[in-house]
C-alpha positions, 0 to 999 in steps of 0.5 A: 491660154485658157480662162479660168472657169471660175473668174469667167462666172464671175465677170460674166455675171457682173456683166449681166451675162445670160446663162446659156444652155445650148444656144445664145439670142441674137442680143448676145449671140457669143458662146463661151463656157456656159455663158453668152454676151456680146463683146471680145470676151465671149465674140473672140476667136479663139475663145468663142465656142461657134457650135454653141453660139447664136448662128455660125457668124456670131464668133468673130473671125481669125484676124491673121498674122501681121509682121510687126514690131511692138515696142509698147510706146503707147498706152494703147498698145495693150488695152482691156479685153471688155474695151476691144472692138476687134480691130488688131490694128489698134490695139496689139494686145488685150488684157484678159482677166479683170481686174486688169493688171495689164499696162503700159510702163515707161515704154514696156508692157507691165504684167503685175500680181497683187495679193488676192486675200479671199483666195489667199494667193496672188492674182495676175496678167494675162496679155493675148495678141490680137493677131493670130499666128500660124507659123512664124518667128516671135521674139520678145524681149522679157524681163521675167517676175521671178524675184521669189519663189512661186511666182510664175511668168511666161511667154507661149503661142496658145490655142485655147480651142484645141489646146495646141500649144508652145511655151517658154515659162520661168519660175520663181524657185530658179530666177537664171533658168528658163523652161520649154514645153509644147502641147497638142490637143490639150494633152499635157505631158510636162515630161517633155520640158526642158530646162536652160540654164541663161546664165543670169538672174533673168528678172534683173536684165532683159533677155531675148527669147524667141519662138521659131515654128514652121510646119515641121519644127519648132526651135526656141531660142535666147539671145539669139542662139538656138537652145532646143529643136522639136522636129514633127517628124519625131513626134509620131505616136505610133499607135494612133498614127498622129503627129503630136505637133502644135499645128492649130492657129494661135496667139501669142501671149504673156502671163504672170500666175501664182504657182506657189500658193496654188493648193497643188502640190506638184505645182508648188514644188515646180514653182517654189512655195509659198509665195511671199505675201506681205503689206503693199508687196506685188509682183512684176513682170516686163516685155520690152518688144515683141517681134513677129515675122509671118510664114503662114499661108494667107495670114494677113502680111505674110508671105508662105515658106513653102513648108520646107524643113529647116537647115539651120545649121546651128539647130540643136538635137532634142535635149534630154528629158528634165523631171521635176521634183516631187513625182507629180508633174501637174499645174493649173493650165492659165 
């Protein structure tokens, strides 16, 4: 998911960040986004820019993909991203933003917006994997924070560098629906989202929602029954020859943001507004587990699938386009 540009000046000025032009020192050898420093912040993959680091060993590599379940029974199961001293292992997931909104409560991952007034909108969580992921099967049990309009949650495979990308998100305006998208190379083309109806208010239980990529689909499902089917061969641009498939190594992360009160009119009318601010109000959003099956190549425990095309026989066509209302189709990329 990608950082917002003005919070990374700001956390990387407090933490006595040099300001790079071209290259970084040895000393803070990491590049991201006009900055260098040491620490995951800046040294992650994913987020450190390797062509503009210190040397081509500064940005720290890929961690692979592990098949694991995550349960949040402990606190470190998720901890802040300035903490983490890249071993995956330890720690499942990291806080990104400060200050952390990011913790573990009685037994889930906690995701909380409070109200920012110098902004005067909310500020919130993000939760990113330590692991990578390419190719596989994620299923996370989320109970989303939509008990208002604006407040927007979600759930994708994201990689920051290249912008590929595959999401499920929940609005506000909508409490029992539930949205799809998917992105290659940063291209954001919101007419490919598609909407579900989950037949609940889906900030009051907890519900299934799982992420199926192979090399050559992508399936999403909720509570286990297959809701959509995006197939790479169908993504073929004919005039530039390329598939339109997310393909690049990713992590999976969570989010909560503030749509309603983001200033853009198209995100607004996508997330509802204006998002209700009062006295001591705050937003949460909960994942329960997360449940990650491997199929990649060469990706830490996995085991390759070969790439073959899937048969499910439950699979679903590609549903119609859903348009949003308003005409404009933009919001802020997180």
């Amino acid at each position: 998911m990608k950082f917002n540009t003005l919070m990374l000046a700001a956390t990387a000025l407090a933490a006595s960040a040099v300001q790079a032009q071209s290259t970084c020192t040895e000393w803070s050898p990491c590049f991201r986004e006009g900055y260098c420093d040491s620490d995951a912040m800046f040294c992650l993959w994913g987020l450190c820019d390797e062509t503009k680091s210190f040397n081509s060993t500064s940005c720290w590599q890929p961690e692979g993909c592990a098949s694991q379940l995550v349960t949040f029974d402990s606190s470190a199961d998720v901890i802040g991203i300035r903490s983490y001293t890249g071993n995956p292992n330890a720690n499942s997931y990291l806080s990104i933003f400060e200050p952390d909104n990011a913790s573990v409560v009685n037994g889930a991952l906690q995701l909380q917006m409070n109200y920012q007034a110098e902004q005067n909108k909310g500020f919130g969580a993000t939760a990113s994997g330590s692991h990578t992921i390419q190719y596989g099967r994620v299923t996370a049990r989320v109970k989303t924070a939509s008990v208002a309009p604006g407040v927007v949650s979600s759930f994708i495979i994201r990689n920051d560098q290249t912008g590929d990308e595959i999401d499920f998100e929940w609005v506000g305006r909508d409490p029992s629906q539930v949205q799809t998208n998917y992105y290659f190379n940063d291209i954001l083309d919101y007419t490919k989202m598609v909407a579900y109806d989950v037949g609940a208010d889906t900030s009051k239980d907890y519900h299934d929602y799982t992420i199926d990529w192979s090399e050559n689909s992508i399936q999403w499902l909720v509570d286990g029954k297959v809701i959509r089917t995006v197939n790479k061969a169908d993504t073929l641009d004919a005039a530039t020859g390329k598939y339109l498939f997310p393909t690049s190594e990713a992590r999976v992360g969570f989010s909560i943001w503030d749509g309603g009160n983001s200033g853009a009119q198209g995100t607004q009318e996508w997330a509802g507004y204006p998002t209700p601010w009062g006295t001591g109000v705050s937003y949460q959003m909960f994942v329960d587990s997360v449940d990650t099956k491997c199929t990649g190549g060469d990706q830490g425990t996995t085991t390759s699938d070969g790439g073959e095309q899937p048969t499910d026989p439950t699979s679903v066509p590609e549903p119609p386009v859903s348009t949003l209302p308003g005409g404009e189709k933009c919001r802020p990329r997180y």
